[in-house]
C-alpha positions in Angstrom: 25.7 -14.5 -12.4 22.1 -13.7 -11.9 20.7 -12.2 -8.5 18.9 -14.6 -6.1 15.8 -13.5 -5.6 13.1 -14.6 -2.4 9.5 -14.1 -4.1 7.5 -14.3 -1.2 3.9 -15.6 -1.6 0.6 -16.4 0.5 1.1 -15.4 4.5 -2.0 -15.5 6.8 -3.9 -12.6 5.9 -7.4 -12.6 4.3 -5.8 -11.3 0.9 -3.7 -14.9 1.0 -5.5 -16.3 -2.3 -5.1 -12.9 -3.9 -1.3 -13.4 -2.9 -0.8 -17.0 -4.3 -2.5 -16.0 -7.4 -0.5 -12.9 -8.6 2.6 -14.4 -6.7 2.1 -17.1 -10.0 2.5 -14.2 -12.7 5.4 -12.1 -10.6 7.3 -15.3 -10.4 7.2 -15.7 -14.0 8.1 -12.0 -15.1 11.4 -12.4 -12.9 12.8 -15.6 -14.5 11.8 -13.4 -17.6 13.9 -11.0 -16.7 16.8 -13.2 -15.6 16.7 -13.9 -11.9 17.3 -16.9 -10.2 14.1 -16.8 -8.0 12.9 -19.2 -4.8 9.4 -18.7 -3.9 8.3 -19.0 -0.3 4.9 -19.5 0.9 4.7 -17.6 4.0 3.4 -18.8 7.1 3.2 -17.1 10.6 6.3 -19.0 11.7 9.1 -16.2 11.6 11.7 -19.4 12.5 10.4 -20.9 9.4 10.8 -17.5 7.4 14.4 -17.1 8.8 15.4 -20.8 7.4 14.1 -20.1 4.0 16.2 -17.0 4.1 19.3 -19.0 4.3 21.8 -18.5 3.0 20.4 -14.8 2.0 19.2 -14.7 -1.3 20.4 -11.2 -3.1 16.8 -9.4 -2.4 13.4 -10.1 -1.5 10.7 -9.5 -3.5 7.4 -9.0 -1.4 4.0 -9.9 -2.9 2.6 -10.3 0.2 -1.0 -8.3 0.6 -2.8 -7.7 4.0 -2.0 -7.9 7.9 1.2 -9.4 8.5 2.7 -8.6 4.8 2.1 -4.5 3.9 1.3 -3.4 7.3 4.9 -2.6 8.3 5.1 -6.7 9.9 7.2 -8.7 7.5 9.1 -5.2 6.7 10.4 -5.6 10.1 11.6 -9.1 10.0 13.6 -8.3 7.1 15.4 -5.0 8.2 16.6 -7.0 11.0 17.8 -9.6 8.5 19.7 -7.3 6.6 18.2 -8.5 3.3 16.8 -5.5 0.5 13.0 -6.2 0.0 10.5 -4.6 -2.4 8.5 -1.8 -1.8 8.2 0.3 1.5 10.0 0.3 4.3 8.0 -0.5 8.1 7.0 2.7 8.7 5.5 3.8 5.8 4.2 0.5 5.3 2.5 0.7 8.3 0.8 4.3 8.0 -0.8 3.6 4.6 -2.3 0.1 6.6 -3.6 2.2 9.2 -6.4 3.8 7.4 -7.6 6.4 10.0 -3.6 7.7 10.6 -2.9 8.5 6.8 -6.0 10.2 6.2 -4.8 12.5 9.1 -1.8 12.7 7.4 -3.4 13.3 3.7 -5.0 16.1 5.3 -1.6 17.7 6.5 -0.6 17.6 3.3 -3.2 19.5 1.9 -5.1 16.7 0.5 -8.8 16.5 1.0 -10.5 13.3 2.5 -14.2 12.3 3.4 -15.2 13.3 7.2 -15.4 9.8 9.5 -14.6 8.7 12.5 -13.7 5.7 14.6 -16.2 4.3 16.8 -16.8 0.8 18.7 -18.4 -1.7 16.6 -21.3 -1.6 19.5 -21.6 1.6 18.5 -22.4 1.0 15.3 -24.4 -1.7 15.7 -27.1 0.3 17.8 -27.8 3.4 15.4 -26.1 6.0 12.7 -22.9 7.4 14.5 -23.0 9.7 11.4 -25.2 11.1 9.4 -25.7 8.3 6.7 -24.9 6.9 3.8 -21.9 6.5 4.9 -19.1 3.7 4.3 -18.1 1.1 7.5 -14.7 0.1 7.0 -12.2 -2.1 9.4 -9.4 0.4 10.3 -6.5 -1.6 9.0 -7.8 -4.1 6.3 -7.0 -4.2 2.6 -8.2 -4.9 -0.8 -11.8 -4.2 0.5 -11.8 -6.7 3.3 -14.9 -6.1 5.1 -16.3 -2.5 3.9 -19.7 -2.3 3.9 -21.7 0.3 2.6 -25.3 2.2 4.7 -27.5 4.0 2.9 -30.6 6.1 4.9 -33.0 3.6 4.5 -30.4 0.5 5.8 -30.7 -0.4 9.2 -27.1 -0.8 10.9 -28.3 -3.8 12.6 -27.5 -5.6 9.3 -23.9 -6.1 10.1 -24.7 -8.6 12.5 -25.8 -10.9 9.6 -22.3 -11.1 8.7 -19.5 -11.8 11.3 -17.1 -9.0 12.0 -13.6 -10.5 12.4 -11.6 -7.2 12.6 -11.3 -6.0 15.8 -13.6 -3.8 18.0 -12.7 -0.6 16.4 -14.7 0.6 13.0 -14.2 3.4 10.8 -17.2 5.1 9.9 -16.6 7.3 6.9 -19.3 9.9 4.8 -19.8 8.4 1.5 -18.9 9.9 -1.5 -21.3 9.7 -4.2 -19.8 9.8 -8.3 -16.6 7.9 -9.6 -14.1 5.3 -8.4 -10.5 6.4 -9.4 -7.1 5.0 -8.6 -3.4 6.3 -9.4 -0.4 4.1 -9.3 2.9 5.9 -8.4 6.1 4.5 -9.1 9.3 5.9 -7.7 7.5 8.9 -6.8 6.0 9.7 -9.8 2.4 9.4 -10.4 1.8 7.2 -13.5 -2.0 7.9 -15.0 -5.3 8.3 -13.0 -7.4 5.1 -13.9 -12.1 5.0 -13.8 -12.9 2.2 -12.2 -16.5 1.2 -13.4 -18.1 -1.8 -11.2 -21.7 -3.1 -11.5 -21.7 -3.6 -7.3 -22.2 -0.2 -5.2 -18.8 0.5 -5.0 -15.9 -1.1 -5.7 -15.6 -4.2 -3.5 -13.6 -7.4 -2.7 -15.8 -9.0 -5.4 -15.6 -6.7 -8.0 -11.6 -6.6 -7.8 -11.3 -9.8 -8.1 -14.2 -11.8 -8.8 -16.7 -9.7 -11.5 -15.7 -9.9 -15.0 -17.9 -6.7 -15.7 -15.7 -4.3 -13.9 -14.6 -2.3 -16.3 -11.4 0.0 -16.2 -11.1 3.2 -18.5 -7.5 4.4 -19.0 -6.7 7.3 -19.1 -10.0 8.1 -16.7 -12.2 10.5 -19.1 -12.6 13.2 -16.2 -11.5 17.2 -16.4 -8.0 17.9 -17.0 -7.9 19.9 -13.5 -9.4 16.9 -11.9 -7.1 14.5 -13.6 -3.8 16.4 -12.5 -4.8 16.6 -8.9 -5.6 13.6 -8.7 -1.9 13.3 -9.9 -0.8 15.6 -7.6 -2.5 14.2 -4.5 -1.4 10.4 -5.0 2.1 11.9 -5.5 1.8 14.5 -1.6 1.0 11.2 0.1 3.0 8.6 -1.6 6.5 10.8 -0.8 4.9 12.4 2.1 4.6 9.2 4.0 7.8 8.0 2.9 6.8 5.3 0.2 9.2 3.4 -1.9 8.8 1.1 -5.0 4.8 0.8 -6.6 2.2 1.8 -4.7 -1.8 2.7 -5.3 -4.1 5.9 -4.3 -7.4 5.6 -4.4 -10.2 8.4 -4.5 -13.9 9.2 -4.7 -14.3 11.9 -7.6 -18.1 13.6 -7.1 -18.7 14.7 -10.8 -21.8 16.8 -9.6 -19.2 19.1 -7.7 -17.7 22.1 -10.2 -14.4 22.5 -10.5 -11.7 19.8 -8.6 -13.5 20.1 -5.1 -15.4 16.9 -5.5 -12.1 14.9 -5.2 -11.4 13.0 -2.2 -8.1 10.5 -1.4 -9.8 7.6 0.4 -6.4 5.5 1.3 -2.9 4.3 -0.3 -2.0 0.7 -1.1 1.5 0.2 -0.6 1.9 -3.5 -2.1 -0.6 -3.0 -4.7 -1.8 -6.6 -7.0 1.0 -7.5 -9.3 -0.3 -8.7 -12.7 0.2 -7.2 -16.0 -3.6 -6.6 -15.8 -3.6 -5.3 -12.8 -4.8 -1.6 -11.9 -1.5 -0.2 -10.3 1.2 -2.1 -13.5 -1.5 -1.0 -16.5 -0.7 2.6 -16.1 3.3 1.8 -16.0 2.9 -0.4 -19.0 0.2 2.2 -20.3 3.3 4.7 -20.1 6.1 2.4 -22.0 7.2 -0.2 -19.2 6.9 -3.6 -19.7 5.5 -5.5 -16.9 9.1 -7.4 -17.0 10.5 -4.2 -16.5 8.3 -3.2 -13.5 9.4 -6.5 -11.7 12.6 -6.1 -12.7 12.7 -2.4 -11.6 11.3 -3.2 -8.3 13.9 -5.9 -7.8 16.8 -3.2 -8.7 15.7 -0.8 -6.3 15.3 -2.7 -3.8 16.4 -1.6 -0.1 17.0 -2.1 3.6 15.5 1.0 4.5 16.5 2.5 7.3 18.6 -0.2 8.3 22.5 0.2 9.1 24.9 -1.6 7.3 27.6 -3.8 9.5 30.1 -1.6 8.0 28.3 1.2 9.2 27.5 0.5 12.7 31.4 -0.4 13.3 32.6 2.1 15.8 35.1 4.7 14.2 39.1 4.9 15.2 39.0 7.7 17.4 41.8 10.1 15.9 44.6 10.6 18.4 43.8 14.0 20.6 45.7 16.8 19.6 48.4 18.1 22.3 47.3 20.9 24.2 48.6 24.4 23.6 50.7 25.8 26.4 50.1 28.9 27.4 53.1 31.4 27.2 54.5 32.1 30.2 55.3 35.4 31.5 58.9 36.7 32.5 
């Protein structure tokens, strides 16, 4: 009998679309491999959630992307549901969301990041908090969601022409001039470092998923020593944190740097896009996986994590106390 498997799909994020769309091609690669899959378009209606839940299918498969689906949210729900989902667990989840905590984090692990900080979006607004160009990013978006790049001769002003819907809090990180790369690391081990080449500055929501010209060179064509740290690094904050299933590093390689020190780790994706095509699944099917395989490997190793089973949690039979020795007596 085949497993049941909960593909979950859309939620209320601004990667939603992005969600639906891939969720169409995941869906497809599990019947593929043999599951008996139910996909669930998310809302923000945890009653609704629970109901589609029931009766339990065997695992959930999360393709959910944004707030509310990879920030540690929906990981939650389903730990306290006792179902195995996809991917990391809630905490993890929620430190690679929280760009500004797992740079902290990279950085204790040895990894180098850009320098930023977190200022108020007023802040911003009226003048350079750092030294520009510099990248403004919202703390805990994904997929690109609102980055905006200032050069020297930009005023900051600018982001009032569009509306900023993320919060009053904005990271303000130095811009790294040179190459876009990414590494995908499965089950801990990092799978390839990919080039991402986009015609826009750098490599936005439009250019992941809109621009036809982006172009992505794998293997990336970069020095062996930069290649294998790059390896390296994606690997220190994938286990580090605590990740499980696929996930995605990102860095900002500056070539005009000798030697590996031009390599920065900019953030980690834990629920990166799902697609044969897609950045993080090339390199495992560059390596000998089949895209079927990935999805069915993710499905497989699937997990509660750090949740108790029933059998667990059931109080052990205390063992019956030993009698106490008696001291000898003397005459």
């Amino acid at each position: 009998m085949s497993k049941k498997v909960a593909l979950l799909v859309g939620g209320w994020s601004a990667e939603r679309q992005v969600s639906l769309t891939k969720g169409v091609e995941v869906a497809a690669a599990l019947r593929e491999g043999g599951y008996d899959v139910e996909v669930i378009d998310v809302q923000k209606d945890i009653g609704f959630l629970a109901r589609s839940l029931t009766p339990k299918p065997d695992v959930v498969f999360n393709n959910l992307h944004g707030k509310g689906g990879e920030d540690g949210t929906i990981q939650a729900v389903l730990d306290i549901l006792e179902i195995p989902y996809t991917h990391s667990s809630v905490l993890a989840s929620s430190v690679g969301m929280d760009k500004p905590l797992c740079k902290r984090m990279a950085e204790s692990f040895g990894v180098k990041v850009p320098h930023g900080v977190i200022a108020k979006i007023e802040e911003v607004l009226s003048g350079h908090v750092i030294a520009p160009p510099y990248v403004v990013k919202p703390p805990c978006e994904g997929s690109s969601v609102g980055v905006r790049l200032v050069m020297a001769s930009d005023d900051p002003l600018s982001l009032e022409a569009e509306s900023w819907a993320f919060g009053e809090e904005v990271m303000v990180e130095q811009y790294i001039p040179g190459r876009e790369l990414t590494v995908a690391v499965l089950d801990g081990k990092a799978q390839a470092v990919t080039e991402i080449v986009s015609q826009t500055s750098f490599f936005d929501y439009e250019a992941k998923y809109h621009d036809d010209a982006t172009q992505l060179i794998l293997p990336a064509k970069i020095p062996e020593d930069v290649y294998n740290l790059a390896l390296k690094n994606a690997e220190a904050v994938y286990n580090g944190i605590g990740c499980a299933g696929l996930a995605r590093c990102d860095f900002r390689y500056d070539d005009s740097v000798s030697g590996a020190g031009g390599l920065y780790f900019l953030e980690i994706n834990t629920q990166p896009g799902l697609t044969a095509a897609s950045i993080g699944p090339s390199q495992v099917v560059y390596n000998g996986m089949s895209f079927v395989k990935l999805c069915s490997q993710l499905v497989e190793t699937a997990k509660c994590h750090g949740q108790e089973t029933q059998k667990e949690q059931q109080p052990r039979k205390a063992s019956k106390p030993a009698a106490p020795k008696m001291a000898k007596q003397s005459a």
